[in-house]
Structures are given as C-alpha cells and as structure tokens.
C-alpha positions in Angstrom: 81.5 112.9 81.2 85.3 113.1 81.1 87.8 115.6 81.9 89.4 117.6 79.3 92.6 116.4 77.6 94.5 119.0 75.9 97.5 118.9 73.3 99.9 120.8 74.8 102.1 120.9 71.7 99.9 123.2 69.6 100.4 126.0 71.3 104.0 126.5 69.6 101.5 126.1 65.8 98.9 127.8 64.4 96.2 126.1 66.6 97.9 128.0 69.4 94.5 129.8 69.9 92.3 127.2 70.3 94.8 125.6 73.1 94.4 128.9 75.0 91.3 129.0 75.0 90.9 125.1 75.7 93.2 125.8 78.7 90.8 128.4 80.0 88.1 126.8 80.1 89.4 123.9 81.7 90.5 126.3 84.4 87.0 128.2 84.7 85.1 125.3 84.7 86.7 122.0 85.4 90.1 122.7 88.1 91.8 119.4 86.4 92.6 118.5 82.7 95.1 115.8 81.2 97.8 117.4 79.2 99.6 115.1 76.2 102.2 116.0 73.7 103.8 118.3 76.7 107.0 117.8 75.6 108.5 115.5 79.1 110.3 112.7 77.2 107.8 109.0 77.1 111.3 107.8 77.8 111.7 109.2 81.1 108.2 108.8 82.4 108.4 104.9 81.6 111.6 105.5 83.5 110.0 107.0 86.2 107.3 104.4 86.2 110.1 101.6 86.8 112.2 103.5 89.9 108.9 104.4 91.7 107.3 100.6 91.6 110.9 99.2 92.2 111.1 101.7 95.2 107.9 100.5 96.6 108.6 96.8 96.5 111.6 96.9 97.8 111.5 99.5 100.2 108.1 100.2 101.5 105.5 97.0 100.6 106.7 95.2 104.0 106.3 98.1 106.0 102.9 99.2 104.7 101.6 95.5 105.5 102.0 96.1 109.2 101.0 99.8 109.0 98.7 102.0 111.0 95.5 101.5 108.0 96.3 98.1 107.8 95.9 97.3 111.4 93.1 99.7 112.1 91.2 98.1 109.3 91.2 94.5 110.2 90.2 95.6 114.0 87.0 97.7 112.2 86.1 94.4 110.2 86.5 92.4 113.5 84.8 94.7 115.2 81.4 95.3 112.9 81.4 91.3 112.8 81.0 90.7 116.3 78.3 94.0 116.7 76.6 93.1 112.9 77.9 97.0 112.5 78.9 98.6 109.6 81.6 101.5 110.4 83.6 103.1 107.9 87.3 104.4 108.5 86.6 108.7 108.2 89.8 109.6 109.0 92.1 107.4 107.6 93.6 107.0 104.2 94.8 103.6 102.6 97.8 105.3 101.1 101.6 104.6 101.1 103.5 108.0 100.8 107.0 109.9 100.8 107.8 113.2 99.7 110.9 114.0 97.4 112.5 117.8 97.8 115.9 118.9 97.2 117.4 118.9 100.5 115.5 116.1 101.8 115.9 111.6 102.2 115.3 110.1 99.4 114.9 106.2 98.6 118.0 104.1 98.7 117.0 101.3 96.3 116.8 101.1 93.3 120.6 102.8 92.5 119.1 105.1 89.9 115.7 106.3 91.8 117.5 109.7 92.8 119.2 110.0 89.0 115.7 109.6 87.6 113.6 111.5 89.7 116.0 114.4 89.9 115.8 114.5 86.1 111.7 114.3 86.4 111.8 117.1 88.7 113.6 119.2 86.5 111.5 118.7 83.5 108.1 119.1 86.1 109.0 122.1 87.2 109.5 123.6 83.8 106.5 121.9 82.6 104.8 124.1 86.0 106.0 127.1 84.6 105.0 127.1 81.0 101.1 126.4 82.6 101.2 129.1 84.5 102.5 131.6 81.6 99.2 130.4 79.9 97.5 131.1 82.8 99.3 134.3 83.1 97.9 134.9 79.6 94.2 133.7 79.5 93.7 136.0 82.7 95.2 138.9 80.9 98.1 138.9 83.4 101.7 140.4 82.6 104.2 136.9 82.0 105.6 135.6 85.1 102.6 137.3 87.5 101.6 133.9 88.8 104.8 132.0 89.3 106.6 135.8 90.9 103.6 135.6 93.2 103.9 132.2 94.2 108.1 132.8 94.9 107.3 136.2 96.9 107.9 138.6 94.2 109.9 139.1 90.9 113.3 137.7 90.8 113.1 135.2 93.7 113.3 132.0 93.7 111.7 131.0 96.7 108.9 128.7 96.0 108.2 125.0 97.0 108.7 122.3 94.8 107.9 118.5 96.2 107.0 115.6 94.6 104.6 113.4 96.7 105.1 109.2 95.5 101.8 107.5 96.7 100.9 104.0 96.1 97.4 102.5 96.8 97.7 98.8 97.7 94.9 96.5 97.3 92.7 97.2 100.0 90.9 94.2 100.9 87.6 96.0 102.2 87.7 99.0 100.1 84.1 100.0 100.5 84.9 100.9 104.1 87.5 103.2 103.3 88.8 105.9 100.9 92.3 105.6 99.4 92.5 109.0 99.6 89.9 111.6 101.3 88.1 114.3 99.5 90.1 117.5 99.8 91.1 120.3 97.7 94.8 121.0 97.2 96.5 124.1 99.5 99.2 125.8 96.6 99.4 126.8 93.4 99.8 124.2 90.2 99.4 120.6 90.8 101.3 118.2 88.1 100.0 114.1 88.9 101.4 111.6 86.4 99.0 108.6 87.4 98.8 104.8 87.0 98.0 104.3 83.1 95.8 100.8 84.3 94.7 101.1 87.9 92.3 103.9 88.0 90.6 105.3 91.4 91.0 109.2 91.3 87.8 111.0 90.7 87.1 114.5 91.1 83.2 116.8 91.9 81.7 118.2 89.2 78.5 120.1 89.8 77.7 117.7 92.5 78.8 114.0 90.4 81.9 112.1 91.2 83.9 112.1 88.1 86.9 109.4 86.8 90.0 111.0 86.3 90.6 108.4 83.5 94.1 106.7 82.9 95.7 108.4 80.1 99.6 106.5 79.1 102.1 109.0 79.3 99.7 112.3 80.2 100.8 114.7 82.8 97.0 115.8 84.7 97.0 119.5 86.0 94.7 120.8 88.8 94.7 124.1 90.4 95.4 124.6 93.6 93.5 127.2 96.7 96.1 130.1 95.7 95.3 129.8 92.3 91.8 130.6 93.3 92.7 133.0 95.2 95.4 134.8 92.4 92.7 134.6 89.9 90.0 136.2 92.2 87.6 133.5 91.4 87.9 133.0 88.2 90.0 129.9 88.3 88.9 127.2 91.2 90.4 124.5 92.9 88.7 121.2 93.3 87.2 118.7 95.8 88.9 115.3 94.1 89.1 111.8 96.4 91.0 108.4 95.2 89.0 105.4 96.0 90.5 102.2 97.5 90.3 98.9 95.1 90.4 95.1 95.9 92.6 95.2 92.3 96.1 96.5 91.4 98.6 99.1 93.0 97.9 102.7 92.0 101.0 104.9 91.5 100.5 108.3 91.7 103.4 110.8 91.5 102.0 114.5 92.2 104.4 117.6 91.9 103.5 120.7 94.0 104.6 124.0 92.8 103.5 125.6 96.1 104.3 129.3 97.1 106.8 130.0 99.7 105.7 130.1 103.4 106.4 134.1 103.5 104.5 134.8 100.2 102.0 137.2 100.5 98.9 135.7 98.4 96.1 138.4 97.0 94.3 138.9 94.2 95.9 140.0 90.9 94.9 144.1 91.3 94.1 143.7 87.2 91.5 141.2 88.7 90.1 143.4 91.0 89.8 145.9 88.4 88.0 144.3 85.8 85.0 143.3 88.5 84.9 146.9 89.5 83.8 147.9 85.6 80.8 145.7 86.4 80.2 145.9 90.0 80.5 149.0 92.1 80.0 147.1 95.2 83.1 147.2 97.2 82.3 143.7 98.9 82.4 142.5 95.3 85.5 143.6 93.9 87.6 141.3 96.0 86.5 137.9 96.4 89.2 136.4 98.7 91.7 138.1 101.8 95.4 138.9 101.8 97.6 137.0 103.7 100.8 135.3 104.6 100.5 131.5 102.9 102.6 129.9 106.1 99.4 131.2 107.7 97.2 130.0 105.5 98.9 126.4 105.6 99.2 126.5 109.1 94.7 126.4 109.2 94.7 124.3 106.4 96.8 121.1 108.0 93.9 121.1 110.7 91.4 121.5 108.1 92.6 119.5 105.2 89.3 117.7 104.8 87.0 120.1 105.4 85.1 123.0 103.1 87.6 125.6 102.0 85.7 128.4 102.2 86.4 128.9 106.6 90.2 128.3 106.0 89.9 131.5 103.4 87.4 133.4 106.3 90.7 132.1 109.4 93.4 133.9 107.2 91.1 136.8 106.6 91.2 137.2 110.7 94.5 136.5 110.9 95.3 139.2 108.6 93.5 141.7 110.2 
C-alpha cells in the first residue's frame, strides 16, 4: 500500500477532473499524498537540497553530537546493560531542527542558504495556496474560504508561514527510539519535500504503519487539525511518526501554512448545512467547536503526542 501521488500539472488540461477528484480522495481518505509536476522549479529544489545538507555539516553536525538525545541515549544503553533492561526513550526525538520565518535567525553558512530558501518559500507558499483553492473547490467552498480562514478573514494577511529543516542522523540504537514521535500536525496545509534516498516517515492507515516513500523532486501534502476542523470532518489530519535508522541522514524540509494566533477556526456554515439535509440532530450538524487557534495551540504544545480528539473537547471549554 502506498500513498497517492498526484500530477499536479493536469489540472490546467483536460484531465483537470480527474485531478480533483484524485485530490479529494486523497483528502477524505488518506490526510497525505505526493504531488509531482507542481510547477516549483527541479532546479531550485536540488538547490535547496545543497544549502540545507551544507547548513547541517557546517553548522549544526558538531553540536548535535553532544546534544541532549545523544547523551541521554548512551546513558539508556549503559543503563539497560548493567540491569539486562530494555527501556526505550518515549519522550525524546533523535532529530536536529531550526525553524526559518521572515523575521527570524537564519543559518550563516553556506553564503547563499538565505538567497535559496527565501526563494523556496516564495514558491511554497504559492504552491500552499493553489492546494487549498482545490480544496476550496472539492468541498464546494467559495475560492479563497480556506486560506481567508486561516489569515482571520478576507483581505488579511495574517497567517503563519515557517519552514521547519530537520535532519535525522544515524542513530546508533534506533530501535530504542523514534526519530520523530507519532503526532498529528496543529494548522492548516503541511508542504514536506523529503530525502529522495533515506526513507523513515510513515504515516496510520486504518490501523497499519505506512512508508511515505521517497519520491525525487515531489512536494508531499498532509492536512493539518484546522483542516479537519474547516472541513467539518470531511477532511482529517493524520497520526504520521519518522523512524530513527542506523543508515544515512534524512532531510526533511516541512512548510507550515498555519492560521494566525487570533483566527477564529469553525466549521465552513456550507458544511454545517449539507449534514443538516441528512441529519436533523443538532449534535450532528457540527462536528468540532469554535475557537481562538492561539488557544488551541496553546493545549496542543502540552499535548503534542497525545489523541487529538481532548485538545478539540479543551478549546470547546475554553470557548464556552
């Protein structure tokens, strides 16, 4: 079983059809497909490939070597040798990681990390916006719903865009810890360009681990908890992991288009409406609360890891 990989490109032909409804599906029933032909220059992403590694070796390898996992991983082997234990690391991840935004630091070395990334960014965040006009579309939403939602209404620009650059290291033990904990995402559209060779991401699917598999040059997409929420169901985020490996360095560059901390997130009213056609319950008409997402980000840093069904019941009391 794989994930679905979708040609972006025909949606501009006649196949444009059958790419919306491949796109939907994906949504309904998977939370993650690979897009190729998506129109982000192969130039730019080998580019990208280059700054990030570079930027690792020479910034951040050295560091990570006498890190926090690093150490607390050799004193858990130590330790299970002397007891004849086997422990496992739960709450820790065997991950590298920096955040890019507009206004924050960014990596010195190499000279042209901040040139390329910047232009990555750019073309990401376009890239973000034509997915969620489709999405706009399949759920019979007017054009721009999702992303005005996400910025706090039509006509602001208020929405948050990082980039997260993670590298997985050889891990050395890796069956006693994850790279990367199981966890569904908090915001709105996810964008990952992942290593092409070193694999490690997986994702559930009715109750099976799944490969995200290395795709050269794809750009994956996976919907986030306001997503779910937006599409009143019908579209669900999804509980995805990266496992640690004795082999190769896994690059992973994720780009969040997140909704601003004072964005109201509901369910589309259109939404609401079309259950009530087919459900006069009240209880069923509106799956998931109102609320404020800094509220809603504030429950989910202290419940990252956890189901994400309480975080949605917190904001609920919160609201009220």
């Amino acid at each position: 079983m794989a994930i679905p990989v979708i040609d972006f490109s025909k949606l501009n032909g006649k196949d444009r059809a059958e790419a919306l409804a491949q796109i939907a599906e994906a949504c309904e029933n998977w939370g993650f497909f690979q897009l190729v032909n998506h129109g982000i220059p192969f130039e730019l992403l080998e580019r990208v490939k280059k700054v990030c590694s570079q930027s690792y070796k020479l910034e951040r390898e050295e560091g990570f070597k006498n890190s926090m996992p690093v150490k607390l991983l050799n004193d858990l082997v130590e330790r299970n040798y002397m007891n004849g234990t086997d422990e496992k690391l739960e709450d820790l991840d065997w991950e590298d990681v920096f955040i890019l935004q507009d206004d924050n630091k960014w990596p010195c070395q190499p000279l042209e990390f901040k040139e390329t990334m910047s232009e990555y960014r750019r073309e990401l965040r376009n890239l973000a916006a034509k997915v969620m006009e489709v999405m706009d579309e399949n759920l019979g939403l007017p054009k721009g719903y999702i992303k005005n939602a996400l910025n706090g209404g039509e006509g602001i620009e208020d929405a948050f865009f990082g980039t997260k650059v993670s590298h997985y290291p050889p891990c050395p033990h890796p069956e006693q810890l994850k790279g990367l904990r199981a966890h569904t995402d908090a915001g709105g559209v996810i964008l990952l360009f992942q290593d092409d060779k070193v694999g490690g991401l997986q994702i559930l699917k009715d109750g099976e681990w799944i490969d995200v598999q290395p795709l050269e040059n794809s750009i994956v997409i996976n919907t986030g908890d306001q997503i779910e929420v937006l599409s009143n169901g019908r579209y669900k985020s999804v509980w995805h992991r990266v496992l640690a490996s004795r082999d190769g360095n896994r690059r992973s560059i994720a780009s969040f288009y997140n909704p601003s901390l004072n964005a109201t997130i509901a369910p589309a009213p259109q939404l609401i409406q079309s259950v009530t056609k087919v459900a006069n319950d009240h209880d069923q008409q509106q799956a998931y609360p109102e609320f404020v997402f800094g509220d809603y980000m504030s429950v989910y840093a202290k419940h990252k890891f956890l189901p994400k069904e309480p975080r949605f019941q917190a904001v609920r009391a919160i609201k009220k």
